[in-house]
C-alpha positions as CSV (number, residue, x, y, z in Angstrom):
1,X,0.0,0.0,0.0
2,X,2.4,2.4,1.1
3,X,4.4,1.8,-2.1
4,X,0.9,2.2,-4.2
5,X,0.9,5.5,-2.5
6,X,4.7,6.8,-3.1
7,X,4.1,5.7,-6.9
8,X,1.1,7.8,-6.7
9,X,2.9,10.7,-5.1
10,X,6.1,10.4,-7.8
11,X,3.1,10.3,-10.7
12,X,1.5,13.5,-9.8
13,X,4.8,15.1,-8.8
14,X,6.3,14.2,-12.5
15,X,2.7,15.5,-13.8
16,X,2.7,19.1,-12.6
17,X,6.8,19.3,-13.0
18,X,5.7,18.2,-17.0
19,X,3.2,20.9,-16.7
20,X,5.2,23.5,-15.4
21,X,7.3,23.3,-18.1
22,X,5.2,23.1,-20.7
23,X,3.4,26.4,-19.5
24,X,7.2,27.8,-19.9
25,X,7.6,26.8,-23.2
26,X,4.1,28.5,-24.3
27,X,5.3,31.3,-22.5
28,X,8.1,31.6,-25.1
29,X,11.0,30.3,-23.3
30,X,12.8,29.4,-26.4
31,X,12.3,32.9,-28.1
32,X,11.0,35.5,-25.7
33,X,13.4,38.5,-24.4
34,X,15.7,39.0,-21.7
35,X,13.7,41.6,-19.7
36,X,13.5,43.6,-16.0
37,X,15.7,42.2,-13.2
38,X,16.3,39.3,-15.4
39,X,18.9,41.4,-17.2
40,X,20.8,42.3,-14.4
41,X,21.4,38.6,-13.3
42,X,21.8,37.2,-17.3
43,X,25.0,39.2,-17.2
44,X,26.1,38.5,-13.5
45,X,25.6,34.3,-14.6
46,X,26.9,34.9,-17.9
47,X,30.1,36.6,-16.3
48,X,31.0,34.0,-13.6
49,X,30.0,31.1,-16.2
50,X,33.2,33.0,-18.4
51,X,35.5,33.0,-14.8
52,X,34.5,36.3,-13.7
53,X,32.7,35.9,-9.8
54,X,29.5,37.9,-8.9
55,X,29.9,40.8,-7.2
56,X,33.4,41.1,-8.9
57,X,31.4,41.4,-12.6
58,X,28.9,43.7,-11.0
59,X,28.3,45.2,-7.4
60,X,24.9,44.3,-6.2
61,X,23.6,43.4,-2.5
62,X,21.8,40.3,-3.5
63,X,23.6,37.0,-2.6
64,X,24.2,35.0,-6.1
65,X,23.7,31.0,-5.5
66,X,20.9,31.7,-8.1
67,X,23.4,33.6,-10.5
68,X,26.2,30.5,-10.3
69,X,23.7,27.7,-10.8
70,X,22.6,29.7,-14.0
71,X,26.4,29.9,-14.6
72,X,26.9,26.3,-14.6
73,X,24.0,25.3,-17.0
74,X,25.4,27.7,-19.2
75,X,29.2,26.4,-18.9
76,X,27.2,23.1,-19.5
77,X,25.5,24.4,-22.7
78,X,28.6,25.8,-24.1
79,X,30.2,22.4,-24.3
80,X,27.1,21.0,-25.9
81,X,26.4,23.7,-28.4
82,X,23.8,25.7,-26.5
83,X,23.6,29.9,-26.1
84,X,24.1,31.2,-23.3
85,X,20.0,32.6,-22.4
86,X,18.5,29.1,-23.5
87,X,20.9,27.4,-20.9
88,X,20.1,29.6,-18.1
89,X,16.5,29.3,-18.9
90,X,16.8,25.7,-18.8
91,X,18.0,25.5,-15.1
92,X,15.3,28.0,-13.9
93,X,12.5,26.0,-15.8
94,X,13.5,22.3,-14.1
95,X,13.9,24.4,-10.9
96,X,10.3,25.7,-11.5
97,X,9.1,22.8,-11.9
98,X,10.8,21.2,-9.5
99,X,9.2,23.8,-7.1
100,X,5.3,22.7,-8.2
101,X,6.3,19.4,-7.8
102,X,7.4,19.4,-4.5
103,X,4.7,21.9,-3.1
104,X,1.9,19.5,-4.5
105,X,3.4,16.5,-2.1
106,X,4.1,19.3,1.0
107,X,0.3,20.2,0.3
108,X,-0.8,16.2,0.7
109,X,1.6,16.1,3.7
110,X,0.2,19.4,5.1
111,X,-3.7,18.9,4.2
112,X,-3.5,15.0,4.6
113,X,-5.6,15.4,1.2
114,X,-4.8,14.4,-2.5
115,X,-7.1,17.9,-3.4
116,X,-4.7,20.0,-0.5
117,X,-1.7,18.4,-3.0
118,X,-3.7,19.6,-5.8
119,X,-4.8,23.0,-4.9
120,X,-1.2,23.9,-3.5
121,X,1.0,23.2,-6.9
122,X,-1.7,24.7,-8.9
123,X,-2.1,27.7,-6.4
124,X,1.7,27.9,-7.3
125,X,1.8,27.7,-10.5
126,X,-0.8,30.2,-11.2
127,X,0.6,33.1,-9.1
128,X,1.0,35.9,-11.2
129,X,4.2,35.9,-12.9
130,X,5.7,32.5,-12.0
131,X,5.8,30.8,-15.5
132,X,7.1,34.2,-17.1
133,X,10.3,34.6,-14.4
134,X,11.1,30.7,-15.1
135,X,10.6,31.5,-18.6
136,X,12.5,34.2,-18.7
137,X,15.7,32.6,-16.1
138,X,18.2,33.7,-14.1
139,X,15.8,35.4,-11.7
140,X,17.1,34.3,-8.1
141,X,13.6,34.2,-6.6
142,X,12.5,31.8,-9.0
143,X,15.1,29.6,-7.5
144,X,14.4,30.9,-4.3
145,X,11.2,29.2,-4.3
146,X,12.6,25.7,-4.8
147,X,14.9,25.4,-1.9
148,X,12.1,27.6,0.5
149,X,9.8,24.6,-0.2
150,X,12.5,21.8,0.3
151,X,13.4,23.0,3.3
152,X,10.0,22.7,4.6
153,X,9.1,19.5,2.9
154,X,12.7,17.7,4.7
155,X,11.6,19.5,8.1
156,X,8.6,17.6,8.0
157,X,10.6,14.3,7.2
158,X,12.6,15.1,10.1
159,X,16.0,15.4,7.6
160,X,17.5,18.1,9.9
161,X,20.7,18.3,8.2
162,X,19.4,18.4,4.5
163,X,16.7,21.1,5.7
164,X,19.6,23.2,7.1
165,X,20.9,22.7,3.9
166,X,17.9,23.8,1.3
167,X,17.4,26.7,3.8
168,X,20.9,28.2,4.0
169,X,20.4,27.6,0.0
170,X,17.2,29.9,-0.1
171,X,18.8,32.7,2.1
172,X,22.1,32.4,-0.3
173,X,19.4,33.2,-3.2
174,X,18.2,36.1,-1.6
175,X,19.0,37.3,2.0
176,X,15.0,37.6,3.6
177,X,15.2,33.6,3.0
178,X,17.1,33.8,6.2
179,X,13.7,33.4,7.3
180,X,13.3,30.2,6.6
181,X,16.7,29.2,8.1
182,X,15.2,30.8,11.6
183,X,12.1,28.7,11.2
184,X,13.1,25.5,10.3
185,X,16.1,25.9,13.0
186,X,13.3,26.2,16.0
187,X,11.5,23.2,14.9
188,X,14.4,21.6,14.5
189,X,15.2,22.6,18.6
190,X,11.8,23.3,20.3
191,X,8.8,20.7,18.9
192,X,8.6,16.5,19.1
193,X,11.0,14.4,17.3
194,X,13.9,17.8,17.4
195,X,15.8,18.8,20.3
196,X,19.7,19.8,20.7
197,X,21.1,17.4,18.3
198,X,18.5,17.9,15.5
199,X,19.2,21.6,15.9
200,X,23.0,20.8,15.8
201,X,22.6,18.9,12.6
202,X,20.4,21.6,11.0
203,X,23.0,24.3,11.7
204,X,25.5,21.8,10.8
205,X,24.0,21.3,7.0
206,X,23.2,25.6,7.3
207,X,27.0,26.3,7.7
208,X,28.3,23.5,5.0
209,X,26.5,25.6,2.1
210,X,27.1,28.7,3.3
211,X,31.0,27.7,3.7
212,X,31.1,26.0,0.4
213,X,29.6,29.7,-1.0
214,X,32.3,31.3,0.8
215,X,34.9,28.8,-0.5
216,X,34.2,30.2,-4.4
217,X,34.5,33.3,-3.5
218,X,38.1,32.9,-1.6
219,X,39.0,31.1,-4.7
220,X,39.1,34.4,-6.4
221,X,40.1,36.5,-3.2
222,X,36.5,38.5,-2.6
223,X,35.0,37.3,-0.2
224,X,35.6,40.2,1.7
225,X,34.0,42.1,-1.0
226,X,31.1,39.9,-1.4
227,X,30.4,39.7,2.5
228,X,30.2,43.7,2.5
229,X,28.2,44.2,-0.5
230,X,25.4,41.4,1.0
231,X,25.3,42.4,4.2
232,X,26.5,46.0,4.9
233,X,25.2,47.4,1.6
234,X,22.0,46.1,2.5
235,X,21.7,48.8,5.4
236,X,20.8,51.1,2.5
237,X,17.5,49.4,1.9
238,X,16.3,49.8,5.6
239,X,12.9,52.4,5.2
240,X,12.0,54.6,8.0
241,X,8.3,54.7,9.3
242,X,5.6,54.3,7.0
243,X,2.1,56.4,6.6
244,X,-0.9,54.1,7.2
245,X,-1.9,55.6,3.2
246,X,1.5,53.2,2.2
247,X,0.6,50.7,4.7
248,X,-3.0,50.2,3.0
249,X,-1.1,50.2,-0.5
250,X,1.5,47.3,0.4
251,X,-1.4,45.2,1.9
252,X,-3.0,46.0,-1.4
253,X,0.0,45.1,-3.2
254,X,0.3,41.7,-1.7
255,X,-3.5,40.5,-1.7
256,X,-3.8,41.6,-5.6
257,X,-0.9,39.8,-6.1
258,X,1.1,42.9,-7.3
259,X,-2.6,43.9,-9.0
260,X,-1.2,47.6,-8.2
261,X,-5.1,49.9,-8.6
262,X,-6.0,47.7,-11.5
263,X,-5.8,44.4,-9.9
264,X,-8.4,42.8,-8.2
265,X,-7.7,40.3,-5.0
266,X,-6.2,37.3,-5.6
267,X,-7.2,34.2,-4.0
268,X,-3.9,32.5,-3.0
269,X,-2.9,36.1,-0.7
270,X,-6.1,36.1,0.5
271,X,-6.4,32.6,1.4
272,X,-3.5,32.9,3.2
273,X,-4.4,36.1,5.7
274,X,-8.0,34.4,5.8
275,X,-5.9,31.7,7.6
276,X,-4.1,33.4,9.6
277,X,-7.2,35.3,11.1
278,X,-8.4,32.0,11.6
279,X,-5.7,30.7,13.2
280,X,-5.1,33.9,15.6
281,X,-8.9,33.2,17.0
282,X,-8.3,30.1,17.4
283,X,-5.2,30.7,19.2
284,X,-6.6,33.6,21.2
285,X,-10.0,31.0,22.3
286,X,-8.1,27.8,23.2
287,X,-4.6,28.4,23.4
288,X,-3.6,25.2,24.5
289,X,-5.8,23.1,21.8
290,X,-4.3,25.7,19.2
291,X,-0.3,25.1,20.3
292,X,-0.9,21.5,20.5
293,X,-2.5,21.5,16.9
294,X,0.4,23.3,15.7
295,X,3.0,20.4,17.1
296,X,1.4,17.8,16.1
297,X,2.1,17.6,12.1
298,X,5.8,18.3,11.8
299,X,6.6,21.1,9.2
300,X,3.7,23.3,10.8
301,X,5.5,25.5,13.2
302,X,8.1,26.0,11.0
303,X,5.5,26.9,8.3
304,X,3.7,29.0,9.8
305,X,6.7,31.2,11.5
306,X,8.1,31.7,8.5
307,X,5.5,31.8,6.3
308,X,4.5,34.8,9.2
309,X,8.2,36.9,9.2
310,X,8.2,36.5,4.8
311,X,4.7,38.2,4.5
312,X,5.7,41.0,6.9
313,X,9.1,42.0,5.3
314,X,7.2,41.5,1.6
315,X,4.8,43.9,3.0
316,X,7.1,46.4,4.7
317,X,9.8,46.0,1.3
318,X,8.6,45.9,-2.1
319,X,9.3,47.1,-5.2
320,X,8.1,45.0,-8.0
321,X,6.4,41.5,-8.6
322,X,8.9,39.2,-8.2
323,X,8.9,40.1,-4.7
324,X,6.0,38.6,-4.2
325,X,7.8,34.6,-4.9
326,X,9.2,34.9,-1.2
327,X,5.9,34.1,0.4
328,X,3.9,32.5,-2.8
329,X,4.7,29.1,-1.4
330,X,3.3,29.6,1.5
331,X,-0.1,31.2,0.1
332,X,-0.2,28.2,-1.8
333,X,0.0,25.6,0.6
334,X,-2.4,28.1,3.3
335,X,-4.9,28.1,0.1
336,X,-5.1,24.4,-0.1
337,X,-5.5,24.1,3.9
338,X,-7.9,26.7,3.7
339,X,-9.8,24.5,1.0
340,X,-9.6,21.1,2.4
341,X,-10.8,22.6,6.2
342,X,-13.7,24.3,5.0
343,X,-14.8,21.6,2.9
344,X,-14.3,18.9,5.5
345,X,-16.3,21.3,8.3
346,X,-18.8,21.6,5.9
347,X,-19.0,18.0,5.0
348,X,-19.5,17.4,8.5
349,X,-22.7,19.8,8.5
350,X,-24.2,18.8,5.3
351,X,-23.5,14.9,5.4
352,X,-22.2,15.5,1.7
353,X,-19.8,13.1,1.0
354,X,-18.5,14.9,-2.3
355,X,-18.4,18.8,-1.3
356,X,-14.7,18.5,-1.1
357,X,-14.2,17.6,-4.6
358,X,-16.7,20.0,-5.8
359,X,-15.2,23.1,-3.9
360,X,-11.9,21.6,-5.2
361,X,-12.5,22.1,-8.9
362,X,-14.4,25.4,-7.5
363,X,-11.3,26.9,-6.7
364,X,-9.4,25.3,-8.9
365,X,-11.0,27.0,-11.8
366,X,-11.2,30.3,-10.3
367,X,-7.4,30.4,-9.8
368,X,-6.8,29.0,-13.4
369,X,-9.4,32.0,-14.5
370,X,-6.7,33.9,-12.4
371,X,-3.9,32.4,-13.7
372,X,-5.0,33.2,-17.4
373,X,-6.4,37.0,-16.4
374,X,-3.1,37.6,-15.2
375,X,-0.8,36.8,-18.2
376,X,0.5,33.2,-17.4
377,X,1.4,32.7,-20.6
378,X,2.3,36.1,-21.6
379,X,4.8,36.8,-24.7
380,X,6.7,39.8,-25.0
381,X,6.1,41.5,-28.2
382,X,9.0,43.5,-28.9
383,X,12.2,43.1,-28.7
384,X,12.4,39.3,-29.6
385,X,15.7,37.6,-28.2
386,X,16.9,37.4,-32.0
387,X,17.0,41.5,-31.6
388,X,19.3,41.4,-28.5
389,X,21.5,38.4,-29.9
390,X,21.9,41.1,-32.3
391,X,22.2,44.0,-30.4
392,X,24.9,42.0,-28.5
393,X,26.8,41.6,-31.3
394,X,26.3,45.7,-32.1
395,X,27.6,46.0,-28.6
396,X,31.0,43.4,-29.1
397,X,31.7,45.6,-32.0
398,X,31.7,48.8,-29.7
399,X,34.1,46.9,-27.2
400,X,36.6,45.9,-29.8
401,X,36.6,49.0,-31.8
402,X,36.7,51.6,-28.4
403,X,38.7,52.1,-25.8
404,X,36.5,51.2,-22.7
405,X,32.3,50.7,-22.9
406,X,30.1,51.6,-20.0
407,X,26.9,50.3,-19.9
408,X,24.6,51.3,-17.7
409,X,20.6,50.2,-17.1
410,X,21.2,47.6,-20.2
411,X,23.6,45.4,-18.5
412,X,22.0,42.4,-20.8
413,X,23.7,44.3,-23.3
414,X,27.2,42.9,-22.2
415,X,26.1,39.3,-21.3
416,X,24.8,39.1,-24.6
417,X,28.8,40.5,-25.8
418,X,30.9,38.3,-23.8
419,X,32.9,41.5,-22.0
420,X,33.0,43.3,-18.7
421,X,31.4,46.4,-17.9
422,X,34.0,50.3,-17.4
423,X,33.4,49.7,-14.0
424,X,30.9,47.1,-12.0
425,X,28.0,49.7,-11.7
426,X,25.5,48.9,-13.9
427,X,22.5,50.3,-11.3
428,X,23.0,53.5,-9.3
429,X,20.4,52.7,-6.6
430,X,19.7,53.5,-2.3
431,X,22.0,50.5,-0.9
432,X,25.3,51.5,-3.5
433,X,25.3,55.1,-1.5
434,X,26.4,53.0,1.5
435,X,29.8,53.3,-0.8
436,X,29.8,56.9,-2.1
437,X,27.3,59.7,-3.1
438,X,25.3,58.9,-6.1
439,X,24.9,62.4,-7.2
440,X,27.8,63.9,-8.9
441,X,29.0,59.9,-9.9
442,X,31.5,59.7,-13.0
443,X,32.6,56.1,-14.3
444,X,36.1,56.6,-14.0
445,X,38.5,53.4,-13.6
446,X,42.1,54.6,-13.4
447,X,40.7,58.2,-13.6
448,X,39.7,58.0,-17.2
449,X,36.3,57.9,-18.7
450,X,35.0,55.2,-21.2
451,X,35.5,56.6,-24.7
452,X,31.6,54.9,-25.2
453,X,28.5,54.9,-22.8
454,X,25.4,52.9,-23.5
455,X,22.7,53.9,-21.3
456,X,18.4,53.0,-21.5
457,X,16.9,56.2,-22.2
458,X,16.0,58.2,-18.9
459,X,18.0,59.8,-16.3
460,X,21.5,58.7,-15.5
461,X,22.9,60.1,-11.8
462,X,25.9,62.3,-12.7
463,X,25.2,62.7,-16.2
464,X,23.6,65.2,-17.6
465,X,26.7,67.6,-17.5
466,X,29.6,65.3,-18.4
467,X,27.6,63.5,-21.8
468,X,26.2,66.9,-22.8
469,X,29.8,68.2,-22.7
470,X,32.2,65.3,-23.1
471,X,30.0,63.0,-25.5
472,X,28.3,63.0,-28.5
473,X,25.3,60.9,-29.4
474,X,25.9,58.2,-32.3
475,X,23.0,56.7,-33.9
476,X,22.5,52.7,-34.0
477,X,19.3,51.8,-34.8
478,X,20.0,48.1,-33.3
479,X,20.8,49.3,-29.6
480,X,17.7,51.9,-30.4
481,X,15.5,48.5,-30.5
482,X,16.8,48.2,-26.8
483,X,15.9,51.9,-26.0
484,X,19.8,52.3,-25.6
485,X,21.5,55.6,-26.6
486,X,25.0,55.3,-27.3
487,X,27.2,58.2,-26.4
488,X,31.2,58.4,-27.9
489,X,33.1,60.5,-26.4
490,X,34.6,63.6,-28.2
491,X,38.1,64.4,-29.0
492,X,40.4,66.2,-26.6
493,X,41.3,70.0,-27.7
């Protein structure tokens, strides 16, 4: 029986891991654009995949375990005769769907229902977004997603070292998965079937990945450099008190599923805050039924704490979408609780021995209707990745033929080129003026300009004196296709 139930479990997994992918692929994997964030980190994996570390290639504050697994499909690709994009995008689609998978059997193991396993991988895969990130690749929260939801899903097996592992992997994506480390670290300690030694393992399996990610970098000699840009240049991002007018808006934000005015409320987010209101009477009625309901599953109290800390800091710091992955898991998996309670209190009531399945496909459908409403297949029109192979190339022939190229706000630009940037600011933003003043900035390296800038149309800090002075616009109606103006510099007198 039990093996009936583990091929069961390894059919459905393979199922919506197929599915995931496939939703990529219409998405345009294989031809869509580099585009948003994704162009920062294309460049950061395509550096370190040509020997050049993150944070060395470009100075940014998020940790880069995301940016060297991209690097490694792509050093994989290269010997096999694949581009550089379509390799990346490769490793982020199989981590995608490795994500769904895996929440569909930590739903079953946290609803105790094949419809919780359901609901929760399609809850997933229908957040708004999702499949156009993993199309897309090298976004680190797309990755971020897979080890968040390992490290719960080997918490409840009681694997304490291997969950110290997949959680030290998440915060080595992106820093708030730290969160996660915290949470699985006091079940590990505090609930039945943990205690000192399970904690010692977990911190054990914690430190092995974050030394082996320290290990790379001392193999160039930054880690130093790496350490202060993650966490001191992350000081920059701390906000000051907010107005309850912003607080309303980021609540907003998250329950519309980054809906901004336009959007309308989105089940998973809500599903999710529904819960916890339910769970906070309950706690506040019978606190002692409540804390023994929440020890007696293991993965729960880790769940729930971090599921609790990731919602706060995505409400308190935001700036776009893909902020929203960090806590999409765990909307998921509350939506399928959600689900499965309700249906079984009502089943109860009614005597109706099929409600479940009916409310099931219920919300099934509505988040599919979601899912579709909010672009899960979205293409990007214009440019099409042909254009930026070949602005790439228009790019390479500005590197050879110059002496020094800046590029600044099309990073992509120089991932697509094979070549460093003037100098590793490709972003002026809050946490780099933990290192100097933005205003006034000048690319110098050596005290000389670049004899060519390439910058996206709009404002560039520093600027507007030193190109209207020292440059001259050239027209190149490739690099115009990326909105990039290219600026030569003029002769000395």
């Amino acid at each position: 029986m039990a093996g009936t139930v583990t091929s069961w479990r390894r059919r459905w997994g393979l199922a919506w891991a197929l599915a995931t992918a496939l939703a990529c692929v219409a998405a345009g994997a294989w031809t869509r654009p580099v585009t948003g964030d994704n162009q920062v980190y294309f460049f950061v994996a395509e550096r370190a995949a040509s020997g050049v570390p993150p944070h060395l290639s470009l100075v940014d504050s998020k940790s880069q375990l995301s940016g060297l697994i991209a690097a490694a499909a792509m050093v994989v690709g290269r010997e096999v005769g694949l581009d550089d994009v379509r390799s990346g995008r490769v490793a982020s689609i199989a981590l995608a769907a490795a994500a769904v998978a895996l929440t569909a059997e930590l739903g079953l193991l946290v609803t105790g229902a094949q419809a919780g396993a359901q609901l929760a991988a399609l809850a997933l895969l229908t957040s708004r977004g999702f499949v156009k990130h993993a199309a897309i690749g090298t976004n680190p929260k797309i990755f971020l997603i897979t080890f968040v939801v390992l490290a719960h899903l080997l918490c409840v097996r009681r694997r304490w070292w291997a969950a110290g592992v997949a959680a030290c992997a998440a915060f080595l994506c992106w820093q708030p998965g730290l969160a996660v480390v915290g949470a699985v670290a006091v079940e590990a300690l505090a609930v039945a079937g943990g205690g000192p030694l399970a904690a010692l393992a977990n911190f054990a399996g914690a430190l092995a990945v974050f030394a082996a990610y320290q290990l790379y970098y001392a193999t160039y000699g930054v880690v130093a450099e790496q350490l202060r840009q993650c966490y001191v240049m992350t000081l920059g991002s701390v906000h000051g008190v907010r107005s309850l007018h912003r607080a309303a808006s980021a609540l907003w934000f998250v329950m519309s599923d980054a809906g901004r005015r336009h959007g309308s409320l989105w089940l998973a987010p809500v599903a999710w805050f529904t819960s916890m209101a339910v769970g906070t009477c309950a706690l506040i009625a019978r606190p002692s039924a409540t804390m023994r309901w929440l020890r007696e599953r293991p993965g729960r109290v880790s769940l729930v704490l971090a599921s609790i800390v990731v919602t706060a800091f995505t409400l308190y710091d935001h700036q776009g979408l893909p902020d929203l992955f960090l806590p999409a898991p765990y909307f998921a998996l509350a939506t399928a609780w959600l689900v499965v309670s309700a249906a079984d209190r009502a089943t109860a009531v009614t005597g109706l021995p099929h409600l479940r399945a009916a409310l099931a496909v219920l919300i099934a459908a509505v988040m599919v209707g979601q899912g579709m409403g909010g672009g899960i297949a979205e293409r990007e029109r214009s440019p099409s990745l042909d254009d930026q192979y070949r602005a790439g190339a228009a790019t390479r022939r500005y590197v050879d033929g110059y002496s020094g190229v800046w590029v600044y706000r099309s990073v992509h630009l120089l991932g697509f080129a094979h070549a460093d940037n003037w100098v590793p600011y490709a972003l002026l933003y809050d946490d780099i003026e933990t290192r100097f003043p933005i205003r006034g900035f000048r690319p110098l390296r050596d005290g000389r300009m670049p004899e060519v800038i390439l910058a996206k149309k709009g404002h560039v800090p520093g600027g507007r004196g030193y190109l209207r002075k020292e440059y001259r616009e050239l027209a190149d109606p490739l690099l115009a296709r990326e909105n990039v103006t290219v600026y030569v510099r003029r002769p000395s007198e």
